[in-house]
Residue, then its C-alpha position, 0 to 999 in steps of 0.5 A: x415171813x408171811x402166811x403163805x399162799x399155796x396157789x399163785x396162778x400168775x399171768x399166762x405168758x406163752x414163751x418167746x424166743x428160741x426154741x419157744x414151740x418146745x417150752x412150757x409156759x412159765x406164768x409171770x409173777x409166780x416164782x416172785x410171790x413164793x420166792x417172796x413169802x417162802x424164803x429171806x432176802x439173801x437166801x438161795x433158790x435152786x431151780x430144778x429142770x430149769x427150762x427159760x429164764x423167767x423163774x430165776x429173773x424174779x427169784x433175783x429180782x425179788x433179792x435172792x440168790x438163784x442156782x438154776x440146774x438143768x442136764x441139757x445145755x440147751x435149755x441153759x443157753x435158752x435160759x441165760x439168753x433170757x437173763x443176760x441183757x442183750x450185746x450192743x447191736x452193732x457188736x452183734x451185727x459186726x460179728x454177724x457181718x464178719x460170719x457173712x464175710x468168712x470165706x468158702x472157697x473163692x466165696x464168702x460165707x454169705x455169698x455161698x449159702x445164698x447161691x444154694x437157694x438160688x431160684x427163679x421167679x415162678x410169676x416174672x421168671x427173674x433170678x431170686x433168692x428162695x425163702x423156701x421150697x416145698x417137697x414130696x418126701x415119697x417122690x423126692x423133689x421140691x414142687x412149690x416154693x417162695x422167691x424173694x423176686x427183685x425184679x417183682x420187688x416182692x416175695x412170689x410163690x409158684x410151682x418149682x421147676x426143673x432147675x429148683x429139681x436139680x438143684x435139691x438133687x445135687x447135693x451127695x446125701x452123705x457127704x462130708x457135711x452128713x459124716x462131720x455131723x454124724x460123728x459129732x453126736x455119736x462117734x463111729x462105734x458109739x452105741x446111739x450112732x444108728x440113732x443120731x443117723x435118723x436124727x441128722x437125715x431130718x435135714x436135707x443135705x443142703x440144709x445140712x450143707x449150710x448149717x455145718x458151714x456156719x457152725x465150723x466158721x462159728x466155731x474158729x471166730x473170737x468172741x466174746x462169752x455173751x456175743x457168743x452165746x447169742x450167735x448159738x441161740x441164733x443157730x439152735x434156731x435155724x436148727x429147728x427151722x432148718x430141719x424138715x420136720x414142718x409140714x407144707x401148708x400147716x401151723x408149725x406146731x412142736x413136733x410129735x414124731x420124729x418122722x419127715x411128713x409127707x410134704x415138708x419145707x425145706x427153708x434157706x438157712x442163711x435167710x434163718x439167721x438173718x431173721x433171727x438176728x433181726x427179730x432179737x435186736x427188736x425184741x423188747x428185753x428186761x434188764x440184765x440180771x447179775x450173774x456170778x462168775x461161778x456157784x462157788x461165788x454166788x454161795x461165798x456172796x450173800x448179794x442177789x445173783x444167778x447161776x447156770x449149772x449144767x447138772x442132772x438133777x439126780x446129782x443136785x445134792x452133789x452140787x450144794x452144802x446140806x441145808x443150804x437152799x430155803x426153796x426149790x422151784x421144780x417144773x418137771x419137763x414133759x416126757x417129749x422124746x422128741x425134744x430130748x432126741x433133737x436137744x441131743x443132736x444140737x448140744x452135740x453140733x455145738x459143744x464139744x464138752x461132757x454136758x453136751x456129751x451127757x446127753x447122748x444117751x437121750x439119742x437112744x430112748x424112743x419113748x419116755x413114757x410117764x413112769x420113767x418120768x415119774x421115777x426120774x422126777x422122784x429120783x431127784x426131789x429125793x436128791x435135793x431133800x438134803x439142800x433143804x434148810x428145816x423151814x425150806x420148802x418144795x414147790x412143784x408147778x406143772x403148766x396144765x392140768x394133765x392127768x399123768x403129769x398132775x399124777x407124777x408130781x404127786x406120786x413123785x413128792x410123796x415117794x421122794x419123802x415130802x409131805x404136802x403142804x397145800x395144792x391147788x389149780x385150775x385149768x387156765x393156769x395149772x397145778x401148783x404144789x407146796x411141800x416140806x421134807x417129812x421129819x423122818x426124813x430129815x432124820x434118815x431114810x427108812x427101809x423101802x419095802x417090797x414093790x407091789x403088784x400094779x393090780x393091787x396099786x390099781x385097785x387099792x387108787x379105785x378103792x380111794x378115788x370115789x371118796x376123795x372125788x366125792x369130798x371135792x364135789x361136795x366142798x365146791x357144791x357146783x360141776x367141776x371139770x373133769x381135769x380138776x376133779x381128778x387132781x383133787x383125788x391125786x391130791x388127796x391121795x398125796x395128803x394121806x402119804x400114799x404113793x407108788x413106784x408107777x404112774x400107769x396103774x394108779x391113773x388106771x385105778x382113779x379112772x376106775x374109780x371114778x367111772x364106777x361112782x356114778x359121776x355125771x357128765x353136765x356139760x360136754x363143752x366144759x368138760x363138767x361133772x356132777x354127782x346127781x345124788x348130792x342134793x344143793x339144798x344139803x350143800x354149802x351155796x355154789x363156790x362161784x357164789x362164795x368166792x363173788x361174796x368173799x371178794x365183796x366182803x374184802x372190799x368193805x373190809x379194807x379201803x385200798x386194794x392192788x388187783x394182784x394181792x385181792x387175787x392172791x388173798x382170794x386163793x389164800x381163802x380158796x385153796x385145795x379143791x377150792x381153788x377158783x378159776x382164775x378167770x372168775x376170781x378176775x371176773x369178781x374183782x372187775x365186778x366190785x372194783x374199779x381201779x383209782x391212783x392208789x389202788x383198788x376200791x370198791x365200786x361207790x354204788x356197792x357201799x353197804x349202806x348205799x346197796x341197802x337203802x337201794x334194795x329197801x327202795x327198789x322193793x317198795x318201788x315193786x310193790x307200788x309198780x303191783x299195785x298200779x297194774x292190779x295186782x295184789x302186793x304181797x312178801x314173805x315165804x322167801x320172796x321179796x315181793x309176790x304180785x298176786x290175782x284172785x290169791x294166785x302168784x303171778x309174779x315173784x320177785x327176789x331183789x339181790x345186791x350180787x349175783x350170788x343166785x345158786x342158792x335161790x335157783x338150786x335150794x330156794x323156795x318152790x316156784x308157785x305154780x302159774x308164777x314168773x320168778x324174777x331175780x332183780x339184780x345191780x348192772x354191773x353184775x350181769x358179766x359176772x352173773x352171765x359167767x356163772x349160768x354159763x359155767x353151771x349148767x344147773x342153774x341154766x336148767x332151772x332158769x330154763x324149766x322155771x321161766x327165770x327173768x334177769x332184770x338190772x336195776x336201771x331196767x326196772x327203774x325205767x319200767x317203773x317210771x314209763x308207767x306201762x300196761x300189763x300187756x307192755x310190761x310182760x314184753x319188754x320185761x324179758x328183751x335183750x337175752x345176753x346167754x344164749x346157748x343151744x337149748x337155753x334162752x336166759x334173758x338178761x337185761x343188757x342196759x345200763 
């Protein structure tokens, strides 16, 4: 197997599909790259909290065999609708045809519903169909809403009338449709029924209504598994929309509270399923990967397959035989009561089974705050330690740099009896850590001893923060943003094998620590920090300028390069508190790379030998262009060029063939009083020198207070040839500025 890679940041892909709103983002391309270095073909992945289909997709794709295991169904409806290639469209329209066609009464089913929404047009006053109306939660009626107005032949949104008032009031608010749902979740007697009563009153009762009608026809028709599975992805999200949890007039956001706003909508549940239907079968969708019949045939056949286990992952090592998986994937969910509560809801309406009924106990937390979540998050590393093979490993990946998540992970790997192996992450990406079982361990669990106070956790984090913080700024020698800096301490924390059975009082520790050591903040936009007392001149050159060097060096090592594997060698170099952005790490690669039919190369003016004849010329070329307007030409005391009168330097010119300017800025000779400094630099890498002025604040502070010119190649060429005076020379030497922020005017030439 190879090396690993402790950081693989993948592509940012927001979720899709259902329920998306409530999912965290699974990066493309990660769980391939670890399933591919980490682990053998044929070999078992067990996905913990398993919460969409991404991860398992490429852990199969890649020849493995995928358990994914996660205590709520829904989250395991949502991940095998993802991995199952769709039914033939006219299999699910015909099914959906025979739902519309079931009876109601004298009506079909369709036919019913549609008459609940009936409303008139508030623009023509013809009979329609309401898409939605907008209520008053305090006075209790709809006042706006939007019709589809055949006579319009358009949709049309007004005021509501007293028709559409009466026909939101008709409807008993705990009728037989509120009881059937209430005892479905939390049965009369059940100590979660008060809840579960909060839960379904989110609906208004005609939503209530339809949704309960669907769900009982749903229940009683014959279809196949995945047809069936399809029409439930297709009502958990009507459950979602159909709730009244959406403000009027706002960004449907995932809802933080669950509290009905002021002003809600209420949407047509049957227009909610239709649409659904129709976004799916539109819906491009990968190949259909090969599922097991069950675990027990997945583990007998050494053939790539995946596996949906409800389970809770505290009973993982329950599931599997010791020493039996070669990677765990674990992307702990976020403490969001919210979700929980509404997950519990809906696995109660539709499945009557002990993993929807293992639920119910979500209905009665209100809040889960980070401990729990930390405590939760150990209980089950330390479950799945025993699946572990000898050389297996952990890999935790957590979507954002938050703090209290970050801190979890890291308490939670640690305590559960891991040691880690490398970390890193950056902000657009997240955090990714890697981890194998301590030896002890293996061996046996050793005595746990006595809890101590959260004072002395707090301030026993304090006493560790400022060196460990300290330690990463010192290694990156450039501001760092504040979410990293903190998960560089955490990090540290967790490679000394120090952890605690709390979040709160060791994020209160760091935070204290932090605070007292004298960080300061460079940048509020970016969130930058720095620590004034480290001085640039007794540091390494800034990391951005490491990591455009590094690449640079890549490309003349090695002809032929994929843009993904120069990223991933990129963050094999760069890992831990060194971790780059990924956006400069793509900004490096765009810059000394083009792409060809067989990969990427470097850019041809970039060649070593052709860079150093160009600097060699452009360098005589200066000193010839001194000359010509009068000065005297000189070099040396770390400048290229010196143009200077009556002994004075008037200019002084560095010729560079990067964009690495930190060490020139920050730690470079002094500027001669009275002088110009000039950095002559290639074209193509203004974008990438532009970025790092921008996300350094200390270099946009020099090239300010010392009077910085940024001249391209190609713009100086051109000032050579068209043979100007002084005075012309001086003015169009600093045109065309591509940075300007509040504050800062940095020129830089944008020509060729």
């Amino acid at each position: 197997m190879e090396q690993p890679v402790w950081f693989v940041p993948g592509r940012p892909t927001p979720p899709e599909g259902v329920l998306a709103r409530y999912r965290s983002p699974q990066p493309v391309g990660v769980a391939m790259e670890y399933v591919r270095r980490l682990t053998g073909p044929g070999d078992v992945v067990l996905h913990l909290f398993c919460q969409g289909p991404l991860f398992l997709r490429e852990a199969v794709c890649a020849g493995r065999r995928a358990v994914g295991v996660n205590i709520n169904p829904v989250s395991l409806l949502v991940a095998g609708l993802g991995l199952e290639g769709l039914p033939d469209p006219t299999v699910l329209k015909a099914a959906f045809t025979r739902l519309a066609d079931s009876r109601k009464g004298a009506a079909t089913l369709h036919l019913h519903i549609e008459g609940l929404y009936r409303s008139r047009c508030p623009v023509c006053g013809a009979e329609g169909i309401a898409e939605w109306f907008a209520w008053d939660r305090e006075a209790g009626y709809p006042y706006a809403k939007r019709v589809r107005c055949p006579r319009c032949a358009k949709a049309q949104e007004g005021a509501a009338d007293e028709e559409d008032i009466a026909g939101g009031r008709r409807f008993e608010p705990r009728g037989l449709p509120y009881h059937y749902a209430l005892n479905r979740v939390a049965p009369l007697g059940h100590p979660a029924r008060e809840r579960a009563a909060e839960l379904v009153a989110l609906y208004t009762p005609r939503n209530l209504s339809a949704l309960v009608d669907v769900l009982l026809r749903l229940e009683g028709m014959e279809l196949e598994r995945s047809v069936r599975a399809v029409m439930q992805g297709l009502l958990l999200e009507a459950f979602d929309r159909g709730s009244s949890l959406d403000p009027y007039g706002e960004e449907r956001t995932r809802p933080r509270l669950l509290r009905l706003p002021a002003r809600f909508l209420e949407r047509n549940v049957w227009l909610l399923l239709e649409e659904g239907l129709d976004r799916l079968i539109g819906q491009a969708r990968g190949e259909p990967v090969r599922r097991a019949a069950n675990l027990s045939a997945l583990l007998a056949d050494r053939t790539p397959a995946y596996v949906l286990v409800p389970c809770a992952a505290r009973d993982v090592g329950r599931l599997l035989p010791v020493r039996s998986v070669s990677l765990i994937l674990a992307d702990p969910p976020r403490p969001d009561g919210v979700f929980w509560a509404l997950c519990a809801l809906w696995s109660g309406w539709l499945w009557d089974s002990p993993p929807a009924h293992a639920l119910r106990p979500f209905l009665r937390r209100r809040r889960f705050d980070w401990d729990w979540h930390q405590r939760a998050l150990r209980t089950a590393l330390t479950a799945a330690a025993s699946l572990l093979t000898p050389e297996g490993h952990l890999v935790v990946l957590t979507p954002e740099l938050e703090e209290e998540m970050v801190a979890s992970a890291f308490l939670a790997g640690v305590g559960a009896g891991y040691e880690l192996e490398g970390w890193g992450g950056c902000p657009e990406v997240g955090c990714r850590t890697v981890w194998q079982v301590r030896k002890w361990r293996r061996e046996g669990p050793t005595e746990q001893g006595t809890a101590p106070e959260p004072e002395e956790v707090a301030a026993e984090a304090a006493g560790f923060a400022p060196s460990l913080a300290e330690t990463c700024l010192r290694e990156r020698a450039e501001p760092t943003p504040w979410p990293f800096l903190q998960s560089a301490v955490y990090a540290g924390l967790a490679a000394k094998g120090w952890s605690a059975p709390t979040v709160a009082p060791v994020v209160e520790g760091v935070r204290r620590g932090l605070e007292g050591m004298g960080l300061e903040q460079v940048d509020e936009g970016q969130d930058l920090w720095w620590l004034p007392t480290l001085k640039a001149e007794r540091l390494a050159d800034p990391l951005a300028d490491r990591v455009e060097e590094w690449v640079c060096q890549a490309f003349l090592s090695r002809p032929l390069w994929s843009k993904e594997e120069l990223a991933l060698a990129v963050y094999a170099a760069f890992h831990g508190s060194l971790t780059p952005s990924l956006s400069l790490v793509l900004l490096c690669l765009d810059s000394y790379g083009v792409a060809g039919e067989k990969g990427w190369r470097l850019r041809e003016e970039d060649a070593a030998s052709w860079r150093e004849e160009e600097i060699k010329a452009l360098r005589r070329e200066l000193q010839a262009l001194g000359a010509r307007l009068g000065f005297q030409t000189r070099s040396g005391r770390g400048w290229d060029v010196r143009w200077q009168e009556q002994g004075r330097d008037a200019y002084v010119f560095v010729v560079l063939p990067t964009a690495a300017v930190g060490r020139h800025l920050l730690a470079g000779p002094a500027v001669p009083g009275g002088a110009r400094p000039c950095l002559v630099f290639p074209g193509g890498r203004a974008e990438l020198l532009a970025y790092k002025i921008r996300r350094d604040p200390r270099l946009a502070r020099v090239a300010e207070e010392q009077g910085w010119q940024f001249i391209k190649f190609r713009h100086l060429r051109r000032l050579i040839t068209e043979r100007l005076d002084r005075r012309l020379f001086e003015t169009v030497l600093g045109l065309d500025p591509i940075v300007e922020r509040e504050g800062v005017q940095i020129p830089l030439v944008m020509e060729g």
